[in-house]
N, C-alpha and C positions, 0 to 999 in steps of 0.2 A: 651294506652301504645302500643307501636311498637315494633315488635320483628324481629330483623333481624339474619338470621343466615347464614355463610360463613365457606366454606371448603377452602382448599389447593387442590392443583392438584392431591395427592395420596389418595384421598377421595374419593371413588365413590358415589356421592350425588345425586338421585336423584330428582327431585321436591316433590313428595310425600314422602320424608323420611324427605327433610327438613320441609316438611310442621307437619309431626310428630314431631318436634322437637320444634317447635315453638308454637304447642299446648300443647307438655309435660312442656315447659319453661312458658308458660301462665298459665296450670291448677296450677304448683307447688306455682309461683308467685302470684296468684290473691289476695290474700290480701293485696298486697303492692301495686295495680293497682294504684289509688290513688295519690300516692308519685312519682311516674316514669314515663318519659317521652318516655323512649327509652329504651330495653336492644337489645344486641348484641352477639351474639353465634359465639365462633372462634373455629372450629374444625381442630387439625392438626395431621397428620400422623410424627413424628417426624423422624423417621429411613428409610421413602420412602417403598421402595420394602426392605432393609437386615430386618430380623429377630429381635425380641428384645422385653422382657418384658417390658412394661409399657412406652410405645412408643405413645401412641396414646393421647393427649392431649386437652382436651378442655378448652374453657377459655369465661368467659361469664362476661361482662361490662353491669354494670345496670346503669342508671343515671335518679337520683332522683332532682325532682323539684327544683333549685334554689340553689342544692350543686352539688360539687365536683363526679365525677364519682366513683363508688366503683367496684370492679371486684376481681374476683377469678379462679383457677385455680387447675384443678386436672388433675392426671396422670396415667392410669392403660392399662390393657394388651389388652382390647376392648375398644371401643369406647363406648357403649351403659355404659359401668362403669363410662368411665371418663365421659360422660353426668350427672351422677345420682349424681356422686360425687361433681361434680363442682355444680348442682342446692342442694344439701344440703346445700353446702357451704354459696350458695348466700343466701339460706332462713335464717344462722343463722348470716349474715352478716347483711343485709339490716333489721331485727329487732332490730339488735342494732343498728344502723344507726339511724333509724326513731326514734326507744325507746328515745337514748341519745337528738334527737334534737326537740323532743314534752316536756324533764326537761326542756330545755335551754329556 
């Protein structure tokens, strides 16, 4: 599985925070290793430089073997939340993903 992850310009990213990130997005994931081809980490600053709660957005697309891409998106006032929040997400997306398509 490949992990790519991608800032915005109001992001100060660098190498070794992405490379933190891509390990956090692996260690949460690795059960689903398997079933995935690729996920993609989209970090953005939403507000730039003005002020503002829950401004800071992450967005993470997983794409599982042979289906349709699934992704999710959370919202919060750092960055390090909306990472934690968006990989919960995707951990309880992608079981029912795989869940519903190992009945089928």
């Amino acid at each position: 599985m490949q992990v790519l992850v991608n800032s915005d310009n109001h992001i100060g990213a660098s190498q070794d925070f992405m490379s933190s990130i891509s390990k956090r997005v692996t260690d949460k994931i690795k059960r689903f290793d398997d079933h995935l081809t690729r996920v993609e980490v989209h970090l953005r600053d939403e507000n730039a430089h003005k002020a503002g709660s829950h401004d800071k957005r992450c967005l993470i697309e997983a794409r599982p073997k042979g289906r349709e891409p699934v992704s999710v998106s959370h919202h919060a006032d750092h960055l390090e939340k909306a990472i934690d929040g968006a990989l919960d997400k995707l951990g309880t997306v992608l079981e029912r993903d795989i869940s519903k398509h190992r009945i089928s």
